[in-house]
Kinemage of the C-alpha trace (Angstrom):
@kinemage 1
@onewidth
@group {chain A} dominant
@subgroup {mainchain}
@vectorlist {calphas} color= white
{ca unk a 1} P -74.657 -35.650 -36.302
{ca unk a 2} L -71.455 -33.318 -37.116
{ca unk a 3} L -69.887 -31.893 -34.125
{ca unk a 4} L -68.189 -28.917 -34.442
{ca unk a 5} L -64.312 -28.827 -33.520
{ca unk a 6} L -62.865 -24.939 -31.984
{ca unk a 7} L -59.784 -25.282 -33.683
{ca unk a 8} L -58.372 -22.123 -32.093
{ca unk a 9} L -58.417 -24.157 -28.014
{ca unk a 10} L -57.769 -27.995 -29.547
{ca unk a 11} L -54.205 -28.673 -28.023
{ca unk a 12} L -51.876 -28.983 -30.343
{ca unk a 13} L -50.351 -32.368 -31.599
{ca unk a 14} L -47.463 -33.427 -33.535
{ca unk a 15} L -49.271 -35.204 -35.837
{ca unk a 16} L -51.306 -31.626 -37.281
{ca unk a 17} L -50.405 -31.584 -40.669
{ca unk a 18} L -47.767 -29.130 -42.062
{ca unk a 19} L -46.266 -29.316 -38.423
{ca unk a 20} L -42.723 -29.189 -38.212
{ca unk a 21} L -42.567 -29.062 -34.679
{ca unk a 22} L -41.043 -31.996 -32.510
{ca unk a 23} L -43.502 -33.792 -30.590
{ca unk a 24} L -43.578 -33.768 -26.789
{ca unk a 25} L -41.884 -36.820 -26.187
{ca unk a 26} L -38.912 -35.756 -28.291
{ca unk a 27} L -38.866 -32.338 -26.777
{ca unk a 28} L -39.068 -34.131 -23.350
{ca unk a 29} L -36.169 -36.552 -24.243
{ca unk a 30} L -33.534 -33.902 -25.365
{ca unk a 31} L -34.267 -31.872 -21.873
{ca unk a 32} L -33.411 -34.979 -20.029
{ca unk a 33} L -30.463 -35.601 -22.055
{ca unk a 34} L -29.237 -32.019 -21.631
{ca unk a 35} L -29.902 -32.548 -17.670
{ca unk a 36} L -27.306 -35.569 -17.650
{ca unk a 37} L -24.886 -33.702 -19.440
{ca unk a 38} L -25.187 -30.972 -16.943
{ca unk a 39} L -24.847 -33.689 -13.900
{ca unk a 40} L -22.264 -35.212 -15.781
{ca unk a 41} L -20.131 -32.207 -16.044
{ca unk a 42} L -20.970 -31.351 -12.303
{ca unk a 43} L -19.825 -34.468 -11.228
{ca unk a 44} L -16.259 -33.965 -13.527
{ca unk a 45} L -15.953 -30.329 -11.942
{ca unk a 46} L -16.477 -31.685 -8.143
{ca unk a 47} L -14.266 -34.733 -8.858
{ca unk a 48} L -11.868 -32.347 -10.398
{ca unk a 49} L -11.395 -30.152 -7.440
{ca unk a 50} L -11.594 -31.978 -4.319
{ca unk a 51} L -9.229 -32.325 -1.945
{ca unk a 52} L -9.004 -34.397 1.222
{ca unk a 53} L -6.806 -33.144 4.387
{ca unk a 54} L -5.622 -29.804 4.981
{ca unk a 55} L -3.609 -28.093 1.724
{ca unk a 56} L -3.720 -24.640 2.445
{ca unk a 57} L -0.756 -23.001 4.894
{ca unk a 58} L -3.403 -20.641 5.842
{ca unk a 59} L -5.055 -23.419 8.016
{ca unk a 60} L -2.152 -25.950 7.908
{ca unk a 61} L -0.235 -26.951 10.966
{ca unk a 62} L 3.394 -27.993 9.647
{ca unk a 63} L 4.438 -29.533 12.929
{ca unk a 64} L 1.547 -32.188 12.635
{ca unk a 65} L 1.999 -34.955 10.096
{ca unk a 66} L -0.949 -37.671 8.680
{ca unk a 67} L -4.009 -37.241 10.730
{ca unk a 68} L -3.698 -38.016 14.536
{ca unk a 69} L -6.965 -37.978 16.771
{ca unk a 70} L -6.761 -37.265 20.493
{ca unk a 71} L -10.652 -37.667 20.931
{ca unk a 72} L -12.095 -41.182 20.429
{ca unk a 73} L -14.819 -41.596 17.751
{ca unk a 74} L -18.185 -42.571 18.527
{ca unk a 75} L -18.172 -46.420 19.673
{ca unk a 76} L -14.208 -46.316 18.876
{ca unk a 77} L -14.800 -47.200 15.188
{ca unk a 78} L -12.379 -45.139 13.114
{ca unk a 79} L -14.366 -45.291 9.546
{ca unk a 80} L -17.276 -42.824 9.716
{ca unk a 81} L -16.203 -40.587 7.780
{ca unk a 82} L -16.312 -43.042 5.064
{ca unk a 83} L -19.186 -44.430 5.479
{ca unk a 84} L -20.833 -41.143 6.047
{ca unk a 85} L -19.786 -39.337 2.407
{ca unk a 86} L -20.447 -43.051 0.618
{ca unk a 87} L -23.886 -42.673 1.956
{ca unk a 88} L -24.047 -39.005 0.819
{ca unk a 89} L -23.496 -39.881 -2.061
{ca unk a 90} L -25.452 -42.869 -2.235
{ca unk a 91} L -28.310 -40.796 -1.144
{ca unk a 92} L -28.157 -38.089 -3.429
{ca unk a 93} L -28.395 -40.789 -6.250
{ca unk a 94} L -31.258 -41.943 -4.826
{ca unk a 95} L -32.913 -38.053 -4.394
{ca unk a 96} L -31.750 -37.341 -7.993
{ca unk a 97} L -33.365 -40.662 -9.470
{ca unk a 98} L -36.531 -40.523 -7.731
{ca unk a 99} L -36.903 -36.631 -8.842
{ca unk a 100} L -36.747 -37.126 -12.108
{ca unk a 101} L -39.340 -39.867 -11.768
{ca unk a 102} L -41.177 -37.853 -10.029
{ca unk a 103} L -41.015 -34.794 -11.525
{ca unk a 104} L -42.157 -36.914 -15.401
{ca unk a 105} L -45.220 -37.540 -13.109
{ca unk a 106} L -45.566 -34.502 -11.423
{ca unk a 107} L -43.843 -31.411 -13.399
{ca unk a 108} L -43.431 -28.073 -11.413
{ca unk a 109} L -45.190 -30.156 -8.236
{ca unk a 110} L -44.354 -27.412 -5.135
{ca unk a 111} L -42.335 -30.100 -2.954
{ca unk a 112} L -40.156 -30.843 -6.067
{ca unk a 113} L -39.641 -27.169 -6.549
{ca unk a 114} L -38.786 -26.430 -2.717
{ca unk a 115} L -36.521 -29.229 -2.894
{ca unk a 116} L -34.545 -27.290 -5.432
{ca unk a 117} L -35.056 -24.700 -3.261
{ca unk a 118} L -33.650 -25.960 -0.354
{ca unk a 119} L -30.358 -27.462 -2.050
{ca unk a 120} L -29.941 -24.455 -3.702
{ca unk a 121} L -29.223 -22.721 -0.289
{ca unk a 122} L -25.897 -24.890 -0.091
{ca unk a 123} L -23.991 -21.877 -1.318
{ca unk a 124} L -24.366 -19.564 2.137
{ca unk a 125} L -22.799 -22.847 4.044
{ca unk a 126} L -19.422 -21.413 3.798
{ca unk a 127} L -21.817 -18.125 6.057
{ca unk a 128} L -23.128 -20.647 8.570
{ca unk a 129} L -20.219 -22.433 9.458
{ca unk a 130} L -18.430 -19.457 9.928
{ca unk a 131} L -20.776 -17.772 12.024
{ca unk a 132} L -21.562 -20.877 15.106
{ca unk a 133} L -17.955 -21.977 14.998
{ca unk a 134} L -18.667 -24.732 12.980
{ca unk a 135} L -15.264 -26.043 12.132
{ca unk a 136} L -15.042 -29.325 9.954
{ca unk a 137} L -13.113 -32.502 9.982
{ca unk a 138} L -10.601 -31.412 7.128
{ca unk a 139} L -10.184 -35.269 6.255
{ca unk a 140} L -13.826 -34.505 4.624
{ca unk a 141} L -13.870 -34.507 0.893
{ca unk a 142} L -13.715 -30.684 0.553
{ca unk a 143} L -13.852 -27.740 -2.224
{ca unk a 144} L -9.965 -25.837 -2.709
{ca unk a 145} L -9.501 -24.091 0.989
{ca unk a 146} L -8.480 -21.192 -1.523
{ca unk a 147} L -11.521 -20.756 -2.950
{ca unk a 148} L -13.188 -16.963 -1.743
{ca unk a 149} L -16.490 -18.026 -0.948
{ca unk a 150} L -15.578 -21.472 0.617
{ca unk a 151} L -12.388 -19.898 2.639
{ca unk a 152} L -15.032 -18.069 4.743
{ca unk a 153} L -15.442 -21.966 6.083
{ca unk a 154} L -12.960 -22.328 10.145
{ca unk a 155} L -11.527 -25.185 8.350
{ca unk a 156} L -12.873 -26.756 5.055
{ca unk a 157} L -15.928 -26.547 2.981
{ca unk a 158} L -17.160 -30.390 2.655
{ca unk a 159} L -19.269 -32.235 0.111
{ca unk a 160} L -21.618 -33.818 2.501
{ca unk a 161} L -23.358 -30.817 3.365
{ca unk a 162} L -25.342 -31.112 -0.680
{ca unk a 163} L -28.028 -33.131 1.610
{ca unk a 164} L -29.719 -29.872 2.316
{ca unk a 165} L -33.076 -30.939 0.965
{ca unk a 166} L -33.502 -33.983 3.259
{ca unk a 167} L -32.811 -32.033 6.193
{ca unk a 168} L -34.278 -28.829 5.229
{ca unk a 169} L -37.816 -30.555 4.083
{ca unk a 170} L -37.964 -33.453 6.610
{ca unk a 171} L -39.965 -32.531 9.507
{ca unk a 172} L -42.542 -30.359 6.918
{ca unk a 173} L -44.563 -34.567 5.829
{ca unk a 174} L -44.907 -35.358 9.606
{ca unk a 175} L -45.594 -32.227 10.947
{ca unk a 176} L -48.433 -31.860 7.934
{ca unk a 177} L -49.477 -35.398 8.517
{ca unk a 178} L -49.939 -34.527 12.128
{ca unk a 179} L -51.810 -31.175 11.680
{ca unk a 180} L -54.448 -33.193 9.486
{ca unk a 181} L -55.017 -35.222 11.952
{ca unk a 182} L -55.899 -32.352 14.429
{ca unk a 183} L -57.985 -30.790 12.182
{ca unk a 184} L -59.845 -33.781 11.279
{ca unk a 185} L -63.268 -33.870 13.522
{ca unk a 186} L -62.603 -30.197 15.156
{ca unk a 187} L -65.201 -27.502 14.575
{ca unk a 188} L -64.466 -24.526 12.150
{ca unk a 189} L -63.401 -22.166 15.258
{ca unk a 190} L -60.745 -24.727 16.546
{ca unk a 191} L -57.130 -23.287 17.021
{ca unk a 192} L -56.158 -25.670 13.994
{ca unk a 193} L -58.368 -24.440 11.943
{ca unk a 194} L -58.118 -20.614 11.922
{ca unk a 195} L -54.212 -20.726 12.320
{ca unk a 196} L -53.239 -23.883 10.063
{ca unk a 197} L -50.223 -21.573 9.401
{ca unk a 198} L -48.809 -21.421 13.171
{ca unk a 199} L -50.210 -24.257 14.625
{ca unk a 200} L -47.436 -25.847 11.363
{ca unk a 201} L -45.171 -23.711 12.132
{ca unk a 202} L -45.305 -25.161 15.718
{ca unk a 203} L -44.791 -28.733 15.059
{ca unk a 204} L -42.159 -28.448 12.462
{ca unk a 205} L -40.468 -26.445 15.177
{ca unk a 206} L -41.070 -29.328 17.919
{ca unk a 207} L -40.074 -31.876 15.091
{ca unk a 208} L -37.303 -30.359 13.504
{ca unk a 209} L -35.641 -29.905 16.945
{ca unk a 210} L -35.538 -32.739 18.271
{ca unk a 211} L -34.941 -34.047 14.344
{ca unk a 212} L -31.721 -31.719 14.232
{ca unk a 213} L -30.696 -32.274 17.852
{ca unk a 214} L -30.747 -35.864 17.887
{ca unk a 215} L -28.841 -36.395 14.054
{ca unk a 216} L -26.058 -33.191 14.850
{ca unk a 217} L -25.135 -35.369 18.225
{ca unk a 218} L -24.653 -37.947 16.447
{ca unk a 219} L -22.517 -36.253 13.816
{ca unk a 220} L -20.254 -34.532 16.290
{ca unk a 221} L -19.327 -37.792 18.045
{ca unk a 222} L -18.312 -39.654 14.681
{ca unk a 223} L -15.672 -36.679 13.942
{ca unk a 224} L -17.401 -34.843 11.377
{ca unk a 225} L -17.563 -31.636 12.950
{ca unk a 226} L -17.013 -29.437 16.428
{ca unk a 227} L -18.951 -26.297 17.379
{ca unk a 228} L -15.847 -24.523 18.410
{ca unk a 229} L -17.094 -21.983 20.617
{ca unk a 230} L -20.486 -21.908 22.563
{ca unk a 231} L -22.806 -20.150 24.747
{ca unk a 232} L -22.494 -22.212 27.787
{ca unk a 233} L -26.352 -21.699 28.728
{ca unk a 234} L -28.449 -23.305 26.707
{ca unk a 235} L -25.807 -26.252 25.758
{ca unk a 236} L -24.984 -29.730 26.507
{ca unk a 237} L -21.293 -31.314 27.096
{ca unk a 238} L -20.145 -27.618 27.468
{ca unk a 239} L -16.290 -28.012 27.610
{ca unk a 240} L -16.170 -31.368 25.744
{ca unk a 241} L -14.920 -31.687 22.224
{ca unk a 242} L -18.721 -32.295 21.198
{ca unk a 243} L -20.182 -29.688 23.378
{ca unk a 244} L -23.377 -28.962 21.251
{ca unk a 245} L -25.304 -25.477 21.344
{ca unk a 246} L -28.748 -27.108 21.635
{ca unk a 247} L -31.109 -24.244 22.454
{ca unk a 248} L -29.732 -21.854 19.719
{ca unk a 249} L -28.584 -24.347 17.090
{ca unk a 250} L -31.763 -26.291 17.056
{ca unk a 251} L -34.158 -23.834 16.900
{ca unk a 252} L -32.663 -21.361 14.751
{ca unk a 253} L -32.161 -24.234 12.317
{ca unk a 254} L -36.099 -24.617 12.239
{ca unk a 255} L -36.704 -21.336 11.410
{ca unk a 256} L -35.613 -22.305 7.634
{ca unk a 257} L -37.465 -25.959 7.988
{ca unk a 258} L -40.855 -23.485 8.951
{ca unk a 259} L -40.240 -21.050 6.136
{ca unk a 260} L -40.249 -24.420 3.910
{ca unk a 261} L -43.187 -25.931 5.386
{ca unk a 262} L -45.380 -22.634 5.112
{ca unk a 263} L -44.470 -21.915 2.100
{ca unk a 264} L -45.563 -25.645 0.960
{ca unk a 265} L -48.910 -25.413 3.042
{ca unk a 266} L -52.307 -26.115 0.670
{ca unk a 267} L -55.368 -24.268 1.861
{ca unk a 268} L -58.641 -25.472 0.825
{ca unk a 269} L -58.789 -24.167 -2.135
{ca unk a 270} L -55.274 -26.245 -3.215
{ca unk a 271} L -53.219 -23.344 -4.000
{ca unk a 272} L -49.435 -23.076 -1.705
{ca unk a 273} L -48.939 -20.281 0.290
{ca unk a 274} L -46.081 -19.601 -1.760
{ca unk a 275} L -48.295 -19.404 -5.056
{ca unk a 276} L -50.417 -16.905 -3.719
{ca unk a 277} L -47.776 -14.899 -2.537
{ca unk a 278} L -46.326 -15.119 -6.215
{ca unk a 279} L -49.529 -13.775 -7.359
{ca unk a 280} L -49.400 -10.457 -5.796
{ca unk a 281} L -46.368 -9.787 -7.873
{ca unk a 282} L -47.643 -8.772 -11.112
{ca unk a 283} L -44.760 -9.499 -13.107
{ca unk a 284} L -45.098 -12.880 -11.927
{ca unk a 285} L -49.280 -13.407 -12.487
{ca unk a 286} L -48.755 -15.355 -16.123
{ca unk a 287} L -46.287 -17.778 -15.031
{ca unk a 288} L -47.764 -19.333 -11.478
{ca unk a 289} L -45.168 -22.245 -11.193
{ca unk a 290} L -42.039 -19.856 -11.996
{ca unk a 291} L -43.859 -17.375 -9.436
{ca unk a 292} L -43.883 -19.716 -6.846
{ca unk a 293} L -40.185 -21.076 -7.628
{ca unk a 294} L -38.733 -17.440 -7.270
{ca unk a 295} L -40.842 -16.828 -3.982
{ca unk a 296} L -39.876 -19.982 -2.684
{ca unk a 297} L -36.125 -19.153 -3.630
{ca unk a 298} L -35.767 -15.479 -2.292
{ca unk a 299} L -37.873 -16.582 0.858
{ca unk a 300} L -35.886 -19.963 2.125
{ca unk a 301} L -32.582 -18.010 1.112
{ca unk a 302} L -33.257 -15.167 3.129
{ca unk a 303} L -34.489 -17.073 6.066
{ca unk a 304} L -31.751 -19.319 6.198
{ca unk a 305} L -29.238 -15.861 5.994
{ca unk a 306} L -30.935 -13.681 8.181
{ca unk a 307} L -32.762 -15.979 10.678
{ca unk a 308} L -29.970 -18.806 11.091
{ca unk a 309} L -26.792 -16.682 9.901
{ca unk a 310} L -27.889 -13.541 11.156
{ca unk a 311} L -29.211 -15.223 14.563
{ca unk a 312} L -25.352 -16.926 15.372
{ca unk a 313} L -23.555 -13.584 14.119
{ca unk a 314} L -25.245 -12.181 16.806
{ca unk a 315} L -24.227 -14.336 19.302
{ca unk a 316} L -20.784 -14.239 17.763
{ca unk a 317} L -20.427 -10.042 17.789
{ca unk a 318} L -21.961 -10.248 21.552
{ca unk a 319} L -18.907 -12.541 22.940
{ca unk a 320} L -20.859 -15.185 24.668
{ca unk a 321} L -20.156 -18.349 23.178
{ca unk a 322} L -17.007 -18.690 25.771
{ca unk a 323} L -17.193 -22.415 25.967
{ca unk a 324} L -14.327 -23.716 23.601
{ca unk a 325} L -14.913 -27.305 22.678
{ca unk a 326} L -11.334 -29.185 24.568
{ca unk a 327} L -8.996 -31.001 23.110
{ca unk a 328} L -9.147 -29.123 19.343
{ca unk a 329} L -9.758 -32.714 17.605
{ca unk a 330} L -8.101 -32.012 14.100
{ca unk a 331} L -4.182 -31.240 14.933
{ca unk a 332} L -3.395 -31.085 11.735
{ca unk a 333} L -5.009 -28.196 11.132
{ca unk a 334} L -4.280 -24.798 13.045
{ca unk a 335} L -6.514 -24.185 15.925
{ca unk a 336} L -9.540 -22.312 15.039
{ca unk a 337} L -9.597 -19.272 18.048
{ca unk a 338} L -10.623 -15.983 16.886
{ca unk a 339} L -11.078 -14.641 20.023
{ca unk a 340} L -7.753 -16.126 21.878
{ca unk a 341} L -10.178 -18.694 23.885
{ca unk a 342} L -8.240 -21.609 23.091
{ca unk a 343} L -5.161 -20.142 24.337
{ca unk a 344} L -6.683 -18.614 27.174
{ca unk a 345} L -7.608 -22.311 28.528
{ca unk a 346} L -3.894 -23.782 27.633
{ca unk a 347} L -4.562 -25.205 23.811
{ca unk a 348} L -0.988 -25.182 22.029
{ca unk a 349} L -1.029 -23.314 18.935
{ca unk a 350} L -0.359 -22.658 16.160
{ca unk a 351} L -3.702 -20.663 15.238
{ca unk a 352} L -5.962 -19.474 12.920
{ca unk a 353} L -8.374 -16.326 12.791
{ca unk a 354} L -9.720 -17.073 10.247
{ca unk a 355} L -10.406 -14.685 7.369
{ca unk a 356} L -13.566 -12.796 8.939
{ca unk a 357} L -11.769 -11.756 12.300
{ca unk a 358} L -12.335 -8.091 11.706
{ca unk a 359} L -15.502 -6.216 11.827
{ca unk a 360} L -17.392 -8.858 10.446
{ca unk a 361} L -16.781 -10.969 14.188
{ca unk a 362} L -17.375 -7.233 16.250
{ca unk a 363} L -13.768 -7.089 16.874
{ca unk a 364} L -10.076 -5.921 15.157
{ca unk a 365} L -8.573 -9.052 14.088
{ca unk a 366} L -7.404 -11.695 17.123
{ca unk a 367} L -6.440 -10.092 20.209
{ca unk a 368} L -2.986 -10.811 21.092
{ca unk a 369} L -3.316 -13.733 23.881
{ca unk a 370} L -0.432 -15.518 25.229
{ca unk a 371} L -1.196 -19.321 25.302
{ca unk a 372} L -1.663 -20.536 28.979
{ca unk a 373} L 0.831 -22.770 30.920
{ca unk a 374} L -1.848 -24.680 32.561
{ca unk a 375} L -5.683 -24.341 31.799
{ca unk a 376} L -8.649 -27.092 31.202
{ca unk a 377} L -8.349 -27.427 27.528
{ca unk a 378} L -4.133 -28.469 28.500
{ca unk a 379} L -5.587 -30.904 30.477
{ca unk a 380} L -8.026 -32.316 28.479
{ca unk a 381} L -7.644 -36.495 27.624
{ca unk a 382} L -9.937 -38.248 25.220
């Protein structure tokens, strides 16, 4: 018996004849080979540019030669830094590798997408340092301190901080994991059930802050960073060089990790919540994974600006994060003190305003504060 063949909905093939098309597999190889080039020529243009200790006289402090510590690292061991941006780097080989792999299995998959997502949110770093006085070990690989966007940064704008995926996503696969297993067995009208979306959103915020609390501490006491300035209430080691804001920094963090983890959730019928947000936008109806990939973008991006930036620029305008983190750990750079706190509590000089000291901080430029004879952070040992 002849079956008849709908030419018109057969997929096409390379082998059709008269093609002169390149088959998939060739199409498939060049993209590939084009995406090297591109990480290739990243990797020139980082290696290129970056710059280790403090270069610019804008942050410089010409009294202070090499890089002398007056806080002890975590355990005493003087090489984290090292063997934090070797595993940066180490990691992002790994991330890289396994996306591709996975992405030859799974094109356009939602997680792979938000991944982008989230790394692609690297760029308002420079914005979220700045605003929770978080100033930066300049012995960090680092972009030029000259650089606009990155001179928003107290200190210097590191490498490490491309990780944004693993941190950003993390807490989403146990948090789902765990809200499966709460749904599993309960009736229809179960909390669970009719709010999948908050009861999420609830974990990942439980998760990711005890997730973030647990690896910033960590962080701080190697030397990476300081939180400068913080609200006393809400934070531990208040005072101390690693005085951490752990009520504000750890949950506004999450609120980008929940935008993430929404935005990933499947309902039953297997669609994100992202892609059927992307489907109200009619511009965007014909192309449901580049829907999705915009909606994820603009969302995340304006989360992690509004909610996390927007959240600490508060706090910064208001003038209660009073707590300055004693002794400033990185003399070779200029004392980050905007407001005059440092000098207030007896930190020698010189400082640095940094370059958003005006309106942008709720104040005209730093007020002019004499640096105290005696005072807790002139005290301050190791």
């Amino acid at each position: 018996m002849r079956v008849a063949v709908d030419t018109a909905t057969r997929p096409y093939t390379a082998e059709l004849p008269g093609s002169d098309r390149p088959p998939a597999s060739a199409k498939s190889a060049v993209g590939w080979a084009l995406l090297a080039c591109a990480v290739a020529l990243v990797l020139i243009f980082v290696a290129h540019n970056a710059q280790r200790g403090v270069v610019s006289a804008r942050i410089a402090n010409p009294a202070v030669h090499g890089a002398p510590r007056p806080v002890t690292p975590l355990f005493g061991w003087t090489h984290w830094l090292g063997l934090e941006q070797v595993g940066t780097m180490v990691a992002m080989v790994v991330g890289v590798t396994l996306f591709a792999v996975m992405w030859r299995r799974h094109p356009k998959h939602p997680v792979l997408l938000m991944a982008i997502c989230c790394t692609a949110i690297v760029w308002q770093d420079p914005i979220a340092n700045w605003a929770p006085y978080a100033v930066y070990n300049p012995q960090l690989w680092h972009w030029p301190e000259s650089w606009p966007l990155v001179s928003i940064s107290p200190t210097v704008e590191p490498f490490v901080v491309i990780g944004y995926a693993t941190f950003y996503l993390a807490p989403f696969f146990p948090a789902r994991w765990v809200l499966q297993r709460l749904q599993r067995g309960r009736p229809h009208d179960a909390f669970v059930r009719r709010h999948p979306l908050i009861s999420l959103a609830l974990l990942i915020y439980v998760i990711g802050f005890v997730f973030d609390a647990v690896l910033e501490n960590v962080l701080i006491r190697t030397g990476m960073y300081i939180y400068s300035q913080v609200i006393p209430f809400g934070s531990i080691f208040a005072g101390k060089t690693y005085q951490f804001p752990l009520l504000w920094e750890s949950s506004l963090v999450t609120t980008t990790m929940i935008s993430a983890g929404v935005l990933l959730y499947r309902d039953e019928s297997g669609r994100t919540t992202a892609e059927k947000l992307a489907q109200r936008i009619r511009a965007l109806r014909a192309r449901p994974a580049l829907g999705m990939f915009v909606v994820m973008l603009l969302a995340v991006n304006a989360d992690y600006l509004i909610s996390y930036g927007g959240g600490f620029a508060v706090i910064r305008a208001s003038g209660a994060a009073r707590s300055v983190a004693c002794p400033f750990p990185y003399p070779e750079a200029k004392v980050y003190d905007p407001q005059g706190l440092y000098a207030e509590s007896g930190q020698r000089g010189p400082y640095s305003a940094g370059i958003w000291d005006g309106r942008e901080s709720g104040q005209s430029g730093r007020p002019p504060v004499r640096t105290a004879a005696a005072g807790r952070c002139a005290s301050a040992g190791t």
